[in-house]
C-alpha positions as CSV (number, residue, x, y, z in Angstrom):
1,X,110.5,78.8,9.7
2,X,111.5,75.2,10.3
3,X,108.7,74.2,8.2
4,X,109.3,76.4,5.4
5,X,112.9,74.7,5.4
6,X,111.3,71.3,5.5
7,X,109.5,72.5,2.7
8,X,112.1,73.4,0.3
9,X,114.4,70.7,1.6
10,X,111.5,68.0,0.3
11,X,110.9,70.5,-3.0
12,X,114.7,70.5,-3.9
13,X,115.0,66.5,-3.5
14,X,112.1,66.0,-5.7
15,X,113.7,68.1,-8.3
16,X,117.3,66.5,-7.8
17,X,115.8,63.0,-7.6
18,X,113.5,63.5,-10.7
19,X,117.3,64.7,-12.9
20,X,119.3,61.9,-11.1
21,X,116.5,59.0,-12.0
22,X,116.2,60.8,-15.9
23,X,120.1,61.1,-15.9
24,X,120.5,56.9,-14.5
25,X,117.7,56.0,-17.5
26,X,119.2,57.9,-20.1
27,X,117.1,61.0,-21.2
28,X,119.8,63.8,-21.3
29,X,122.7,60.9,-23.3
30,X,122.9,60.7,-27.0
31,X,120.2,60.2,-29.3
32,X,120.8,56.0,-28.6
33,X,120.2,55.8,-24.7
34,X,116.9,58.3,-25.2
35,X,115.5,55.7,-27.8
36,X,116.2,53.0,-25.8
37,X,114.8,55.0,-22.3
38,X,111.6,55.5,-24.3
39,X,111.5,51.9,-25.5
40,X,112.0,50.5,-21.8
41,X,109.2,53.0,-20.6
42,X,106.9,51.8,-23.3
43,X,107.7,48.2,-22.4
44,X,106.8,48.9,-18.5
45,X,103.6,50.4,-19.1
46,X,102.2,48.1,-21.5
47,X,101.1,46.4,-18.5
48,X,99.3,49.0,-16.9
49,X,97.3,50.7,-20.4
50,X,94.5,48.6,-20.7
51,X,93.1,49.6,-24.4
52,X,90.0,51.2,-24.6
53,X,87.6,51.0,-27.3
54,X,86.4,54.3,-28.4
55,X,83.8,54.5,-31.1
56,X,84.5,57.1,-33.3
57,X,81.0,58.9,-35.5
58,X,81.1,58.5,-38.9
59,X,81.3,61.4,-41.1
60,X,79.3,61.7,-44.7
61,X,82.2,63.8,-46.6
62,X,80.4,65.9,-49.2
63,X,81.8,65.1,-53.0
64,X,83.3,67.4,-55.1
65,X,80.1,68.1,-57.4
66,X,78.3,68.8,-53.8
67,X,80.8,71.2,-52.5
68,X,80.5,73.0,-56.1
69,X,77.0,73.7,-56.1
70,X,77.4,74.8,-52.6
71,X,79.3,77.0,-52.6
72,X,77.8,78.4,-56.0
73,X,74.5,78.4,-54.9
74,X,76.0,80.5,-51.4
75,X,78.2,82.8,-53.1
76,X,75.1,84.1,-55.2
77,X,73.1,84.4,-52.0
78,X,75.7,86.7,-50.8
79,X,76.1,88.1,-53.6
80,X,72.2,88.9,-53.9
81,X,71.9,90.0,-50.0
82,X,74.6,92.3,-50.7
83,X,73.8,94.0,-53.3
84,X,70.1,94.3,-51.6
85,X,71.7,95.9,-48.7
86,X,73.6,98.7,-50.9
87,X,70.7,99.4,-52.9
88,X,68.7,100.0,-49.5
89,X,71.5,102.0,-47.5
90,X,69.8,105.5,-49.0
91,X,66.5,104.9,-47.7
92,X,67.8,103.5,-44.7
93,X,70.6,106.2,-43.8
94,X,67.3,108.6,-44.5
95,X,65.4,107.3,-42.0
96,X,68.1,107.1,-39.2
97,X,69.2,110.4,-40.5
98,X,65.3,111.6,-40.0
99,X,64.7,109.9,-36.7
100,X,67.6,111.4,-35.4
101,X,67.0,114.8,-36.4
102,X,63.4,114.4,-35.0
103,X,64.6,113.5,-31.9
104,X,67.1,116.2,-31.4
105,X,64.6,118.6,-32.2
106,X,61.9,117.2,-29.0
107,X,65.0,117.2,-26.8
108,X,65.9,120.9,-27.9
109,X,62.2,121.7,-27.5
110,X,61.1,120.4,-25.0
111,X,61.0,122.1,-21.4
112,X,63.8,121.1,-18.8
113,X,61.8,119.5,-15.8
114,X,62.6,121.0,-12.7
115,X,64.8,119.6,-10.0
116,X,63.5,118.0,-7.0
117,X,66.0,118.1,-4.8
């Protein structure tokens, strides 16, 4: 019980200290004392940001004429596979529809096996 207290006690000073020290610095003033909060921050951790080179990839970026005949030479491919898959959707559903039926026929056909119990 005491420690749960304790607990909260330390919790609820955090939090109060934490809106006290933004309050002191400026954060919940006017739009002037933010600014200059922010400025002040930036100013005391310029000391402790050391900068860090990245390397960033290059990136080839496609021209115009490229992206053209890309996408032309795409859009008929899709066009084409399309069309090749609704031209082949009778003989296909004829099939399943086959299979299926064949198979419903062995099932209905066949003997029940007994049960081993």
């Amino acid at each position: 019980m005491l420690s749960r207290l304790f607990s909260w006690s330390v919790r609820g000073g955090l939090a109060g200290g934490a809106v006290y020290y933004s309050t002191q610095e400026g954060l919940w003033g006017d739009a002037k004392s933010t600014i200059s909060m922010y400025e002040r921050t930036c100013d005391k951790t310029k000391s402790l940001v050391k900068d860090v080179p990245i390397e960033f990839p290059t990136i080839d970026v496609p021209r115009p004429t490229e992206i053209g005949a890309f996408c032309r030479v795409n859009w008929n491919k899709a066009v084409y596979a399309a069309f090749d898959g609704l031209s082949a959707a009778p003989k296909k559903i004829r099939q399943w529809t086959s299979c299926g039926y064949d198979s419903i026929v062995k099932l209905i056909n066949e003997p029940p096996k007994p049960v081993q119990g």
